[in-house]
N, C-alpha and C positions, 0 to 999 in steps of 0.2 A: 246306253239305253237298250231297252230289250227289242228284239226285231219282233214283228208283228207278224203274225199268217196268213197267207193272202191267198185266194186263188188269181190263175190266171189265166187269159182266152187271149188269144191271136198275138200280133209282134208289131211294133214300127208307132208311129206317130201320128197324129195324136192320139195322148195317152186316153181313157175315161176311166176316172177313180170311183169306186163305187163306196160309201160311208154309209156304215146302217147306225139304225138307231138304237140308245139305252136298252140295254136288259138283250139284245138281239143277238147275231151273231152275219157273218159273209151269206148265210143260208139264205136269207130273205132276196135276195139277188138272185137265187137260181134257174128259175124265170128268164131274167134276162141275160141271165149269160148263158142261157140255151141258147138266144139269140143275138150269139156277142161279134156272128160274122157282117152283122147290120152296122158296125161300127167298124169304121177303117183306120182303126190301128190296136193299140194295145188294150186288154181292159183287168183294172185292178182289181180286186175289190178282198180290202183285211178283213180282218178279224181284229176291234179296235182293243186297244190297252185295257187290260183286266176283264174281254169279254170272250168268249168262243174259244180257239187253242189258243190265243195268244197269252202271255202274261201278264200275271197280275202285276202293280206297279203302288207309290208309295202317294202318288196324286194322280189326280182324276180331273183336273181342269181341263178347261176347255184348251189352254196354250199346251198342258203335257201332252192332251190327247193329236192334237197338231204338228207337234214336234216329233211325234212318232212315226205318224205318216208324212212328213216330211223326208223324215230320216230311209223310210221303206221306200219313198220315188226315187231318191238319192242313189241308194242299192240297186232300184231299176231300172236308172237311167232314164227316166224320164222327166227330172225334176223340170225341164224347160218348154215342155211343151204336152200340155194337158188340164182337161177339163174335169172337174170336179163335180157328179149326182150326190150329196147326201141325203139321207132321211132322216129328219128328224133332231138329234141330238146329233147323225151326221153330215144333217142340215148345216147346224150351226161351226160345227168344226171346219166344215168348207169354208165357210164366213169368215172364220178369225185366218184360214190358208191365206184369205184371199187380201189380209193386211202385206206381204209380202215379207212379218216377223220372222218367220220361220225361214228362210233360206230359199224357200221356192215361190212360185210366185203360176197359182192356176190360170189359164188363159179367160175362163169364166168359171162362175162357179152355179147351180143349179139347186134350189136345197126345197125339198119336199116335205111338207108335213112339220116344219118346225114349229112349235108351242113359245109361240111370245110373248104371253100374256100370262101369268101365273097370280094365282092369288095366294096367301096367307098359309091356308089348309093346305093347297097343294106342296108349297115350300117346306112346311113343319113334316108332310108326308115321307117327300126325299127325305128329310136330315134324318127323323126317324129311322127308314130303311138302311142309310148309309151305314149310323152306328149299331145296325143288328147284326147278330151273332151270322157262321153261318147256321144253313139248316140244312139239316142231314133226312133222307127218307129212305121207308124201306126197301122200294124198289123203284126199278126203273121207269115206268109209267107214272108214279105218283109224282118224281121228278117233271118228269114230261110236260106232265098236266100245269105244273106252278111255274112252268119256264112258258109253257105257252101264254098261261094268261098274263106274267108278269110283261113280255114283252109285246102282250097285242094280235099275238097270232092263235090264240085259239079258236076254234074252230075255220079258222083259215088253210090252216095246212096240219093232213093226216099226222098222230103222233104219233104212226109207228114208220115215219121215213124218216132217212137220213136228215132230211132238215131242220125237224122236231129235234131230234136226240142229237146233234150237231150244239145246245144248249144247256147240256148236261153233261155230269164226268161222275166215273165211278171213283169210290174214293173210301179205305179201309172196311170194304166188305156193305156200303151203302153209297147215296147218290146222294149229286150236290148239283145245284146248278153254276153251271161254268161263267158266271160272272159272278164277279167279287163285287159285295154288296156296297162295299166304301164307294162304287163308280156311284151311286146316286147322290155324291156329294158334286158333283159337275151342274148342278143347280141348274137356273133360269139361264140364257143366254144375254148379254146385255145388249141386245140390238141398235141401243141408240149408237154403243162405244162401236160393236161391230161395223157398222155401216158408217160409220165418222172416218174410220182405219182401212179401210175397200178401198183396195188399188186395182183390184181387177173389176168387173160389171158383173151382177148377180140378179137373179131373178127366185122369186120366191113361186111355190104354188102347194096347192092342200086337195085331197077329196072332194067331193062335194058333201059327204057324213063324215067327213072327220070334227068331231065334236072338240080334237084338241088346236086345232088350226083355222081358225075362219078366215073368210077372204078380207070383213071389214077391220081385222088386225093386222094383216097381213099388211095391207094398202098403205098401214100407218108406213113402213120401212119401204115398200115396194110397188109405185101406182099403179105398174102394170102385174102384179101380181094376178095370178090366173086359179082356176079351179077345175080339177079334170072328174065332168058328170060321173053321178051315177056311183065312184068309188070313195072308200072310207080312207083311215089313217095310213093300213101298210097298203098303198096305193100299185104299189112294184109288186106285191103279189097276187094280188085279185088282179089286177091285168096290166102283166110286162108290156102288151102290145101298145096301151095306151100313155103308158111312159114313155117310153120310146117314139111315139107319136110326138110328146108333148118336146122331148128333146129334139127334135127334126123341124119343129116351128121356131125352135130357139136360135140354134147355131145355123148360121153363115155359111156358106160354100169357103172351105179351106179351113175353115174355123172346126171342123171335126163334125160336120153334117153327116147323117146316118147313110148307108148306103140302101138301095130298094132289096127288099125280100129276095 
């Protein structure tokens, strides 16, 4: 299996994994791994299967994409003692972590902004996307532009930082975006089966404008599921601080509780 790219901030245990969402890349985190010394031990955070440096791969499930970061705590040595932030798509990958299928087994898992509820249109959308060609543009900027809105971050964050272009690869004299469009076959997540298979404790939470996560969906999987005011879908970029807030009401003293500023 392909190793994954990951950054990484501080050492020792507990681990905290950071999982972004579809079409995204590790970037969407850099925000809070400015403020990764808040956290008292190690903090992950890849670049999942077929998105950012990492490689592209020949499935896109929610178990491949698990098994991969599986495979990269394994490598870190972290596999036994760590908590898992996803967003979104890396919401749900935490989720299925946290059947304990995959070989490791998160202490909790924490997943932001996941999309439970999908309709018809939006389904037919992904498969759509999935089976599209790539596309190629002529320069770098126009890339930029369709990696931003594809993943949610436009107008979020400048397209001319590294975080933007961290979403794009040049590629035979033009640009592509560095995700491989087959990942939009990782579909709906199946929440009921996800949550039947939870051997660890999970807590769900969304923006208060995220239009792809409401809290009365949420509730269905999770009754204490929460909502952090005032922010939209990429939650962790508009303000690391109040992530990290919301993770500090979560965990436990011993359990990887955040350290004071």
């Amino acid at each position: 299996m392909a190793e994954l790219v990951a950054d990484l901030r501080g050492e020792g245990a507990p681990a905290l994994v950071l999982l972004h969402g579809f079409g995204a890349t590790r970037a969407v985190w850099a925000g809070m791994l400015a403020q990764a010394e808040r956290w008292p031990g190690k903090v992950v955070a890849p670049d999942l299967r077929g998105h950012g440096a990492s490689p592209w791969g020949l499935g896109y499930g929610l178990g491949d994409h698990a098994a991969c970061v599986a495979e990269l705590l394994v490598a870190q040595g972290t596999e036994r003692d760590f908590v898992v932030l996803g967003h979104s798509m890396g919401g749900a990958i935490g989720l299925a972590l946290a059947s304990g299928w995959f070989g490791v087994m998160p202490a909790r898992v924490l997943a932001l902004g996941v999309k439970v509820v999908w309709t018809e249109t939006e389904l037919e959308r992904m498969a759509a996307l999935a089976s599209a060609q790539v596309r190629f543009f002529e320069t770098e900027a126009d890339a930029v532009e369709r990696f931003l809105k594809v993943s949610g971050l436009f107008g979020l964050i400048d397209p001319a930082s590294p975080e933007a272009r961290s979403g794009v690869v040049a590629e035979n004299g033009a640009w592509r975006l560095a995700c491989d469009p087959s990942a939009a076959r990782v579909g709906a997540p199946p929440m009921d089966a996800l949550k039947a298979a939870a051997r660890a404790p999970f807590r769900l939470a969304a923006g208060e404008r995220d239009p792809m996560s409401r809290l009365e969906d949420l509730r269905r999987w999770d009754a204490e599921a929460s909502i952090l005011p005032g922010l939209g879908h990429n939650a962790m970029v508009e303000d690391p601080m109040a992530v990290w807030s919301w993770i500090t009401t979560l965990l436990p003293t011993g359990e990887g509780g955040t350290r004071a500023p």
